[in-house]
N, C-alpha and C positions, 0 to 999 in steps of 0.2 A: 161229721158228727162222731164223738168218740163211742159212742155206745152202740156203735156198727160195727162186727166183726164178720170177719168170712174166713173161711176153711178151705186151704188146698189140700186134694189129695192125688198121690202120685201110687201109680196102678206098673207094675213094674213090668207087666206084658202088654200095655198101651202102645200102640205105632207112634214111633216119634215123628212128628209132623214137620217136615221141610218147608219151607216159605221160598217165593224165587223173590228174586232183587226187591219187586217191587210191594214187597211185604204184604202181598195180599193173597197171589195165587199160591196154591198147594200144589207141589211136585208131590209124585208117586216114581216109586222106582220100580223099571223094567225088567223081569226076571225071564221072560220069554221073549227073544228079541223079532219073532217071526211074528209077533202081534204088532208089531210097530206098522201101519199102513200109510198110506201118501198122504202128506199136510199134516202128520204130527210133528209138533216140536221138541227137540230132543236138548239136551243139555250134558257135559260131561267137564268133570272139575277140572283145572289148571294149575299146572306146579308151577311158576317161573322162576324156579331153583332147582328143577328136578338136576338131577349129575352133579349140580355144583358142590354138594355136602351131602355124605350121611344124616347129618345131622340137622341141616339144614331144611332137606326133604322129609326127615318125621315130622320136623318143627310147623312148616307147612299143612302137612297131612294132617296132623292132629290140629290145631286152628284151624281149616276146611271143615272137618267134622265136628266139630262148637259152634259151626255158622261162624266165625269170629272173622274170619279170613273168604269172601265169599267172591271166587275169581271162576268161570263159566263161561265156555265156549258153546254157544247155542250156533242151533240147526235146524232144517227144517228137511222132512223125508221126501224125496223127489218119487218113487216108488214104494209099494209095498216090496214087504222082507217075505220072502217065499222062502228061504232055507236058506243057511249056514250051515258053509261049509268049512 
């Protein structure tokens, strides 16, 4: 129906919200890495051009961060993180 409209608004301190592969679960990102306990699953991005180009590895980097480019090495914690050292 044309006479349906709707309003986005974009909140410029809103947490940008990650999606994992399967478009549905919400990643959060780890800032304390001694929270991570046994049986979390962890994820960390993938270049497969990292060295090959300067220019090659922004080109990446920047598509990883669009979501555009979405390549993910998953894990799972065998033990808890007691400390980094």
């Amino acid at each position: 129906d044309e006479t349906v409209t709707g309003k986005i608004r974009f909140w410029k301190d809103a947490p940008h919200i990650t999606l994992y592969i399967d478009d549905y679960t919400v990643m959060e990102e780890v800032m304390d890495l001694t929270t991570l306990r046994r049986g979390d699953h962890c994820i960390v991005g993938l270049n497969p051009v990292r060295k090959l180009c300067g220019c090659c590895d922004a080109l990446v980097f920047h598509l990883a961060s669009w979501e555009i480019l979405r390549l993910y090495h998953h894990f799972t914690m065998f033990d808890d993180v007691a400390s980094i050292s």
